[in-house]
MILUM-523839 format. One line per 3 residues: number of its first residue (from 1); their letters; for each residue z, x, y of C-alpha. Coordinates in steps of 0.25 Angstrom, whole numbers, always signed. Each point is the difference from the previous one (the first is absolute). Layout:
<pts>
NUM) a) Z/X/Y | ...
</pts>
This chain:
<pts>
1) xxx) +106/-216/-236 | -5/+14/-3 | -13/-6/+7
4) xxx) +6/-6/+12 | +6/+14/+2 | -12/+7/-4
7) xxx) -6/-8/+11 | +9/+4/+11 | +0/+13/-1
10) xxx) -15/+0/+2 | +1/-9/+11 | +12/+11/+4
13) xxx) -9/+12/-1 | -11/-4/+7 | +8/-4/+14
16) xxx) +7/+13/-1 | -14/+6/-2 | -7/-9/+11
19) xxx) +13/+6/+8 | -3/+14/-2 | -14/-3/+2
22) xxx) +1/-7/+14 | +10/+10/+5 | -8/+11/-6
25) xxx) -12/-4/+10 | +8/-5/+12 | +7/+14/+0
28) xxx) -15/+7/-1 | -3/-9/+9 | +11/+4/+9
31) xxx) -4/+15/-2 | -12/-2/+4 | +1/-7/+12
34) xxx) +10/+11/+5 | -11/+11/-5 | -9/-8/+10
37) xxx) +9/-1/+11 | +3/+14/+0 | -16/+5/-2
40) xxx) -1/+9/+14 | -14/-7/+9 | -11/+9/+4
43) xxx) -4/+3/+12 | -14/+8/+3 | +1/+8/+10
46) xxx) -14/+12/+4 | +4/+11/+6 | -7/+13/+2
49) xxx) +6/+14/-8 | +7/+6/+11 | +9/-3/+5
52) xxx) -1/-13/-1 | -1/-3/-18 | +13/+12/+2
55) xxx) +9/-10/+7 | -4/-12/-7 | +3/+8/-14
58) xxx) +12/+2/+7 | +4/-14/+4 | -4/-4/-13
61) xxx) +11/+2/-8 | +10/-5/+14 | -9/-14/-3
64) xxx) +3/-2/-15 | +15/+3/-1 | +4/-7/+15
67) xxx) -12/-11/-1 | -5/+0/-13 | -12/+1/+5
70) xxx) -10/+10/-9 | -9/+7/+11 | -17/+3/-6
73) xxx) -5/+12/+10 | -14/+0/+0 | -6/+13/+6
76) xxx) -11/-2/+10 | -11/+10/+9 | -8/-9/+6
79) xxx) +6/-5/+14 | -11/-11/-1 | +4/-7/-12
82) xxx) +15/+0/+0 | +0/-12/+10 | -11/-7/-8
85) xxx) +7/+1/-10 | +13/-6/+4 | -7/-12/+7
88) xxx) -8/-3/-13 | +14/-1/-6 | -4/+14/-9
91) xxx) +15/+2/+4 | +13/-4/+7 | +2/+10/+11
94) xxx) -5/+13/+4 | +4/+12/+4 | -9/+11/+9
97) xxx) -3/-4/+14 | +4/+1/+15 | -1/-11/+8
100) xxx) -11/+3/+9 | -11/+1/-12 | +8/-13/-6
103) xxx) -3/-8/+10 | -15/+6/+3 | -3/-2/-15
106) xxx) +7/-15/-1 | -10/-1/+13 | -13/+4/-6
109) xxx) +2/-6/-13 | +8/-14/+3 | +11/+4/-9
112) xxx) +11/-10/-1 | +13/+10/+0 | +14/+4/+7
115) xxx) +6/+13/+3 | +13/-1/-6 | +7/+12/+6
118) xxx) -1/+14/+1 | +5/+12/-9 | -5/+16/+5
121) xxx) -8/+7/+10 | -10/+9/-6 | -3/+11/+10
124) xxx) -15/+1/+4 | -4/+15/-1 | -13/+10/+3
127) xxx) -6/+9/-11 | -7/+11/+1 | -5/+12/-10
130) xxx) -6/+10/+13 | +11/-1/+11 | +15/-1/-1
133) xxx) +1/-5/+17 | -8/-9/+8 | -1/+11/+10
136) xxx) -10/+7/-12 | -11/-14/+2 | -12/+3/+3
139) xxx) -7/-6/+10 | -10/-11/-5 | +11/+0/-13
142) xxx) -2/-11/-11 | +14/-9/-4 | -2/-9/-11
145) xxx) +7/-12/+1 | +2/-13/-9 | -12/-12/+3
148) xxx) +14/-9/+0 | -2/-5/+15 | +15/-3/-1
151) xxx) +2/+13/-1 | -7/+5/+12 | +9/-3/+9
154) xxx) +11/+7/-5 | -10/+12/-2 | -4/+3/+13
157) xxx) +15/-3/+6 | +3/+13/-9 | -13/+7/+7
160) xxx) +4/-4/+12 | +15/+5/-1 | -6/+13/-4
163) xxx) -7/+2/+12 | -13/-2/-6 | -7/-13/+5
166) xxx) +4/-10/+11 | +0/-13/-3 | -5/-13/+10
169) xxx) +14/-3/+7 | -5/-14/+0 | -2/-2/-16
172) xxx) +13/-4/-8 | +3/+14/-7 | +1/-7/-16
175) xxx) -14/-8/+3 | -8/+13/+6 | -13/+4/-7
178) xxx) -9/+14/+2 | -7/-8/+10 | +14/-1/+9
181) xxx) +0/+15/+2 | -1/+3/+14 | +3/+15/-1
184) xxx) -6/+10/-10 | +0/+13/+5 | -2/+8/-15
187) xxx) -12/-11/-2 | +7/-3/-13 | -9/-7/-10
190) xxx) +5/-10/-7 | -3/-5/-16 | +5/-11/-8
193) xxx) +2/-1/-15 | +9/-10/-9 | +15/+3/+1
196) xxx) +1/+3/-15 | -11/+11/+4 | +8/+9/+8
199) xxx) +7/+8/-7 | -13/+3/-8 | -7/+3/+12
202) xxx) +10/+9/+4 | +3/+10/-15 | -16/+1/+3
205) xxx) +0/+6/+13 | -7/-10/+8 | +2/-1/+15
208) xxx) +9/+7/+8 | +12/-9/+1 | +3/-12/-11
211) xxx) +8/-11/+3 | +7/-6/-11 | +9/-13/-4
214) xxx) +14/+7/-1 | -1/-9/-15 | -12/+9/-6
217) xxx) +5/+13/+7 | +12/-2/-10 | -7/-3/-9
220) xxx) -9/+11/+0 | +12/+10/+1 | +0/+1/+15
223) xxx) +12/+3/+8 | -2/-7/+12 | +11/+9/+9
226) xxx) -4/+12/-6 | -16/-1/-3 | -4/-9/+12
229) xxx) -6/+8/+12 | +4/-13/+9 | +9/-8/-6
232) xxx) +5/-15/+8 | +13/+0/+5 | +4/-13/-6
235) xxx) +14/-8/-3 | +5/-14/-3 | -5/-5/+12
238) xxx) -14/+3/-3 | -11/-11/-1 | -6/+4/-12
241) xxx) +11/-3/-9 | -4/-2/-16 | +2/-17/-3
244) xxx) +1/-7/-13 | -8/-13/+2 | -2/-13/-9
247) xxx) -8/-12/+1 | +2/-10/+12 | +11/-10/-6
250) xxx) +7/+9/-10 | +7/+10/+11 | +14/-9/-5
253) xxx) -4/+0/-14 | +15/+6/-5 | -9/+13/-8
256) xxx) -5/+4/+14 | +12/-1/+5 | +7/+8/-9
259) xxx) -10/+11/+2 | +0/+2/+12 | +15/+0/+0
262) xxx) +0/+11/-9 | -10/+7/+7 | +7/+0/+14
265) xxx) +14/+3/-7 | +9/+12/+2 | -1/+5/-15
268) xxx) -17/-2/+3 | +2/+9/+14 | +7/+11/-6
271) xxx) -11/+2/-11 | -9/-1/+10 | +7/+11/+11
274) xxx) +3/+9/-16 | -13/-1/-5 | -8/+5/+12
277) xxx) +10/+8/+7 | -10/+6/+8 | -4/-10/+7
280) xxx) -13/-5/-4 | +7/-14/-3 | +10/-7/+10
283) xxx) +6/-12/-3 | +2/-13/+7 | +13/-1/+8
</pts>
């Protein structure tokens, strides 16, 4: 008898301890499913410093508490490899360009990618180290300008406002080049350096005027309203609005959504309007 009892209680035990065990695991299980479930997803976005990598760092903590969505900023210069790079699939999305240059690079290049919507304006502005008013250019002065083609457009529209060239009436102001100057009665000289350049160009003094990106000019400390001896009248309406793009095919991916709809939000707007008060970044409306 004290056998069979013996016995039973073993045979007890180890059901109670097989219990233990399988309830044990399927609550680590369990646990760990849920830590999965709740684990944010990355999305890669390349941006340039300012003020571009500001808003995203901004956005960044919007994405993870309202989309558990956990944001990677990668800071970029190069205006070349940003869209390289997101076609390669270095990155989801990126985060630097106006649509002109966008669709001149994707051109060129035979990129694959979508704008997926627009954010901020940054003012285009003239730099100079010698003259604080386009009445003090020389004649035969040089302005340096970005080699972006895309950019030339906008460039010489601000020229032209300013009184200082004439454009071809019959040339599609965005798409002008040097060559579409119909008028230059200052014989301004025109030289071309990479975008990234400018604000170099000008702490060294070169040329008389500099134009450059509204991006770097922030960057580089710049106040566009108060530094820029011609500055371009912009606002929400203006062509060369910044864009976030993506690959073709991933412009409904629910991560790219959610970015841009933080990014165009009211709480997004406001820290854009706060930051740069003065001007030198307008958002979309």
């Amino acid at each position: 008898m004290k056998k069979l009892l013996t016995a039973l209680t073993a045979c007890l035990l180890g059901v109670s301890l097989t219990g233990c065990s399988q309830g044990t695991a399927a609550s680590a299980t369990a646990s760990s499913a849920s830590s999965a479930a709740s684990a944010p997803e990355v999305l890669k976005v390349s941006a340039t410093l300012e003020p571009h990598a500001t808003i995203l760092e901004y956005a960044k903590g919007i994405l993870l508490s309202d989309y558990n969505i956990d944001l990677e900023i990668t800071v970029l210069d190069d205006y070349y490899i940003f869209n390289k790079s997101l076609n390669d699939g270095e990155v989801d999305a990126n985060f630097f360009q106006h649509q002109p240059f966008f669709e001149n690079d994707c051109k060129e290049n035979g990129y694959d990618l979508v704008n997926v919507g627009g954010v901020h304006i940054e003012p285009f502005g003239f730099y100079s180290k010698t003259i604080t008013s386009v009445d003090d250019l020389a004649d035969g002065a040089t302005i340096i300008i970005s080699n972006s083609v895309a950019d030339h457009g906008r460039i010489l529209s601000i020229l032209q406002d300013a009184g200082l060239i004439k454009l071809d009436e019959n040339v599609d102001a965005i798409n002008a080049t040097i060559e579409n100057i119909k008028e230059n009665p200052k014989n301004l000289k025109f030289e071309e350096v990479k975008p990234e350049l400018l604000t170099t160009v000008f702490e060294n003094g070169e040329g008389d005027l500099v134009a450059i990106n509204g991006n770097y000019a922030i960057q580089a400390g710049l106040n566009p309203t108060k530094d820029a001896v011609i500055l371009e009248s912009a606002d929400e309406n203006n062509p060369y609005v910044n864009i976030v793009a993506c690959q073709a095919g991933h412009e409904n991916d629910a991560k790219i959504q959610a970015l841009i709809t933080v990014l165009q939000s009211d709480d997004v707007k406001n820290f854009i309007r706060e930051t740069w008060a003065d001007g030198s970044v307008i958002p979309v409306e």
